[in-house]
C-alpha positions in Angstrom: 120.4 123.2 95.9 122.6 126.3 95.2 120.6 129.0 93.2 122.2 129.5 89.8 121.4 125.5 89.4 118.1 125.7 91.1 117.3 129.6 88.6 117.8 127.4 85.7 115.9 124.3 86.5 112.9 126.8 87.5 113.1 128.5 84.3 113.1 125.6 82.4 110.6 124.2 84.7 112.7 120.7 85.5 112.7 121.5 89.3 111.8 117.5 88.8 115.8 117.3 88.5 116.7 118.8 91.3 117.1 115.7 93.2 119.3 114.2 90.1 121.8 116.6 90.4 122.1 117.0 94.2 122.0 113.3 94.9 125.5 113.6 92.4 126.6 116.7 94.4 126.7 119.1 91.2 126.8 122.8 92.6 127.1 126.0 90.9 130.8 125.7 90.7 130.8 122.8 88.2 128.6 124.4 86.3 131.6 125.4 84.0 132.5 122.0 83.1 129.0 119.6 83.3 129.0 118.2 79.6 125.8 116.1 77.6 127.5 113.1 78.7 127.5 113.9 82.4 123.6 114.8 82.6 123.3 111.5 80.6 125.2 109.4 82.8 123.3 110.6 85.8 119.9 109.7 83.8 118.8 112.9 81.8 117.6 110.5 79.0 116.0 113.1 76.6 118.2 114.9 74.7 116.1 117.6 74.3 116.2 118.2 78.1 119.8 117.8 78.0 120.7 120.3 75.6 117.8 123.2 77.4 119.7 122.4 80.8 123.8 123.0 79.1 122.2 126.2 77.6 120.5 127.4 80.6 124.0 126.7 83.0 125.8 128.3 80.6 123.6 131.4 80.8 123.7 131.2 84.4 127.2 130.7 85.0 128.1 133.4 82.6 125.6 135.7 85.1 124.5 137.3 81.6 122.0 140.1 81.4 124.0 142.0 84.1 122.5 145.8 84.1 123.4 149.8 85.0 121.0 151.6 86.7 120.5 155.3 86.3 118.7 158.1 87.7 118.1 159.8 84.3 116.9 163.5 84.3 116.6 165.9 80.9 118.8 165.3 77.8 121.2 168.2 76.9 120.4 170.8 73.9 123.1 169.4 71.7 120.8 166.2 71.6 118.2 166.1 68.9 115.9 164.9 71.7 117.1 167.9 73.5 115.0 168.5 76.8 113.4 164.7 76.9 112.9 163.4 80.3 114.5 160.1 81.1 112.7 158.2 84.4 115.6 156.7 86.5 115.9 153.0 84.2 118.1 150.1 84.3 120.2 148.8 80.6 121.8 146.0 80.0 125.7 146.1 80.3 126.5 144.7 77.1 123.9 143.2 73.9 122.1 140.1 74.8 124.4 137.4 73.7 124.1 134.2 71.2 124.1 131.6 74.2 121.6 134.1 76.2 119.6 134.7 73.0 119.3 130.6 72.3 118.2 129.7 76.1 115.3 132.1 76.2 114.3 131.4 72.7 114.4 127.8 73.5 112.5 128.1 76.9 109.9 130.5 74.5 108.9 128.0 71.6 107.9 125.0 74.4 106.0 127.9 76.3 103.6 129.0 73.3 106.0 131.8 71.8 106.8 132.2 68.2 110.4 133.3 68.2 112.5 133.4 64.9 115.9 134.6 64.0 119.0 135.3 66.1 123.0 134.7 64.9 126.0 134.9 65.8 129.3 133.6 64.9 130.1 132.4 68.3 128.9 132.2 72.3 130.8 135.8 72.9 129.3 137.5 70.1 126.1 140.0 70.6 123.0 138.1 68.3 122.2 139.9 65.1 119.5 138.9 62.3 116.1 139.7 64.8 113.3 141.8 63.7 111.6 144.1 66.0 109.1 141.7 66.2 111.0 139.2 67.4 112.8 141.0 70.1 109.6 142.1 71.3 108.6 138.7 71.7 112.1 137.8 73.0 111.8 140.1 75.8 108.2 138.8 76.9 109.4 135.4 77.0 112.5 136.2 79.5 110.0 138.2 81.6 107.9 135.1 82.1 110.8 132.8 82.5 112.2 134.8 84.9 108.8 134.9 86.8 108.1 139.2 85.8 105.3 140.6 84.4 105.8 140.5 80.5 105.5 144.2 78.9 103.9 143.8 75.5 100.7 143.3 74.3 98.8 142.4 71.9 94.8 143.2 72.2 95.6 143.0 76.1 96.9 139.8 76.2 101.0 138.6 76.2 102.2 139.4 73.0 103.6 136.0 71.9 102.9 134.9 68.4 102.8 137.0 64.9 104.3 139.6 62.9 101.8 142.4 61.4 104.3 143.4 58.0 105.9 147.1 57.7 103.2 149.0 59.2 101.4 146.6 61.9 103.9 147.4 65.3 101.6 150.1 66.1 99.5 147.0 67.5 101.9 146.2 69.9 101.2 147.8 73.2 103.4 148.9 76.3 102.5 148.0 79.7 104.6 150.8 81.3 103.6 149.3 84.6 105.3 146.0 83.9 108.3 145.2 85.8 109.5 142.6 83.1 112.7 143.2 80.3 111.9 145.3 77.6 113.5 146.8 75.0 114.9 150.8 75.7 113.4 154.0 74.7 115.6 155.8 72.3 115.9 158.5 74.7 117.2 155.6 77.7 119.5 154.5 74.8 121.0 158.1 74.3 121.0 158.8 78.5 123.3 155.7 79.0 125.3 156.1 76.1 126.0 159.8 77.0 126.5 158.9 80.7 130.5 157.8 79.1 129.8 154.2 76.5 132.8 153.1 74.6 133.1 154.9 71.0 134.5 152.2 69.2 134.2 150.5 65.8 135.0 146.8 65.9 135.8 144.3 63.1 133.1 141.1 63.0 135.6 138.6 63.1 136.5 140.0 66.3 134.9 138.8 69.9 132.9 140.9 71.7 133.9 144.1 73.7 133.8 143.2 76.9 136.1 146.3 78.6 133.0 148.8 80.1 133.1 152.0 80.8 132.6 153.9 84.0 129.1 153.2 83.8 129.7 149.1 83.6 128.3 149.4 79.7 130.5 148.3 76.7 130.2 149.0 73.4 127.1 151.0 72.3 128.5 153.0 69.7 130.6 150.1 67.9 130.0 146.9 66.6 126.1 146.9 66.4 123.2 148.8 66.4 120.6 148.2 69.6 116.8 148.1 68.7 114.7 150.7 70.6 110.6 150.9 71.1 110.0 154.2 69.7 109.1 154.2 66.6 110.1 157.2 63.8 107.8 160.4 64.3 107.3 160.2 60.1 106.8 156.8 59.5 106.5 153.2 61.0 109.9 152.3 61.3 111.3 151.5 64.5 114.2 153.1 65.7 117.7 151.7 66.3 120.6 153.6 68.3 124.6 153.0 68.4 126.5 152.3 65.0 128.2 149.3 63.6 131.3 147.9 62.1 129.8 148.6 59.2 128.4 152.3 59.6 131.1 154.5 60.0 129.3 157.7 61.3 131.9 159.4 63.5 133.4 159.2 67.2 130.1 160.1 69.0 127.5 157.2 67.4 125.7 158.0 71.0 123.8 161.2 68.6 123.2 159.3 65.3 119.9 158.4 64.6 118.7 155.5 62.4 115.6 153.6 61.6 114.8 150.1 60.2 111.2 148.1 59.6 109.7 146.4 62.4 109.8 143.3 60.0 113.1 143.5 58.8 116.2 141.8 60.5 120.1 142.6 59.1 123.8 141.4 60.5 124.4 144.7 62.1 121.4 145.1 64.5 120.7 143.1 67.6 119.2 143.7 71.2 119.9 145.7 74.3 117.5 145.1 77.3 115.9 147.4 79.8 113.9 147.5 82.9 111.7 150.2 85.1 112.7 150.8 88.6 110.4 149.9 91.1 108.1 153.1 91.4 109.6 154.4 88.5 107.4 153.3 85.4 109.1 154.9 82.2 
């Protein structure tokens, strides 16, 4: 069984199909151009199971979630986080897409998650319309799909179901230890961004920037903003880093600073992912 088929079927958990599909010699080439009606002519009755299995292929065969890794070190003084230490951290190359958003979401609500939101007006598009909350969540649930250790809790367990309103996501704890996705820190945000992002402001009818930069990261200071973990030293607001098509705040979004509820989900904010580098807990 080649491994982008055999990565989805475990992450769906239908390893039960993996004799379907290589009795019919379907490999991770094809994966392109399998339709509903091929996995039902082979006998994938339920469409439920059909529709999980197109999602997760397309996921796969788009090899989204692709990330940077840097070595981080000390931000410079013209930052207003000037002289923050960055641990060496991976990003995510570009937003967590709709097709990449749906699969794990999907995979999340039959695994005991309670995962709301996430839009966008087509495959190509980074998702917008997800609380804080809900990205949190998000990002537990693609740990554990992809077999990682999940980074939020909630009273020391997984941190899976519930929202706690404007002022609860101080109950949400980091496990800096874990070696799931997470969301960034605003000062990983600021570090990659710096390290040579895009400054761009794109139109929302348009697809997604896909052109990177030096780094391999496209767009953070352009079409959307990326939710971060930290939350605002003088309230409970949550902070969010990059710009919009919407917020025009100058060439270098990589320095503007913004905030929005943990509870509250808009068209212009969507989700960036993160991870620690083996012995290098953030």
């Amino acid at each position: 069984m080649d491994i982008k088929i055999q990565r989805a079927l475990e992450g769906e958990r239908l390893e039960n199909l993996s004799p379907i599909l290589a009795g019919q010699g379907i490999t991770d080439e094809l994966l392109d151009h399998i339709t509903d009606r091929d996995l039902r002519e082979i006998g994938v009755d339920k469409l439920g199971v059909r529709r999980r299995l197109l999602l997760a292929f397309e996921a796969e065969g788009k090899s989204v979630g692709m990330m940077s890794q840097f070595s981080g070190g000390r931000l410079p003084i013209e930052s207003d986080m000037a002289g923050r230490e960055v641990a060496p951290f991976k990003i995510g190359r570009h937003a967590v897409l709709r097709d990449e958003w749906n699969t794990v979401k999907i995979w999340g609500l039959a695994n005991g998650y309670q995962i709301s939101g996430g839009t966008a007006i087509s495959p190509l598009r980074p998702v917008v319309q997800v609380s804080w909350y809900d990205a949190v969540k998000w990002c537990n649930a693609k740990s554990e799909r992809a077999g990682l250790a999940s980074p939020y809790r909630l009273s020391g367990a997984v941190y899976r179901r519930g929202e706690f309103g404007p002022d609860g996501a101080s109950s949400i704890d980091w496990d800096k230890r874990a070696n799931g996705y997470r969301l960034p820190t605003e000062a990983e945000w600021e570090w990659a961004a710096r390290e040579g992002a895009i400054n761009c402001h794109r139109y929302p009818e348009k697809e997604c920037e896909t052109k990177p930069d030096a780094t391999g990261i496209s767009n953070m200071s352009g079409d959307f903003f990326d939710w971060c973990w930290d939350c605002e030293e003088s309230g409970s607001e949550r902070r969010i880093r990059g710009g919009s098509w919407k917020h025009h705040v100058g060439l270098e979004t990589f320095g503007y600073r913004c905030s929005r509820l943990p509870n509250k989900s808009d068209h212009v904010t969507g989700v960036r992912l993160a991870r620690n580098i083996p012995g290098n807990p953030s």
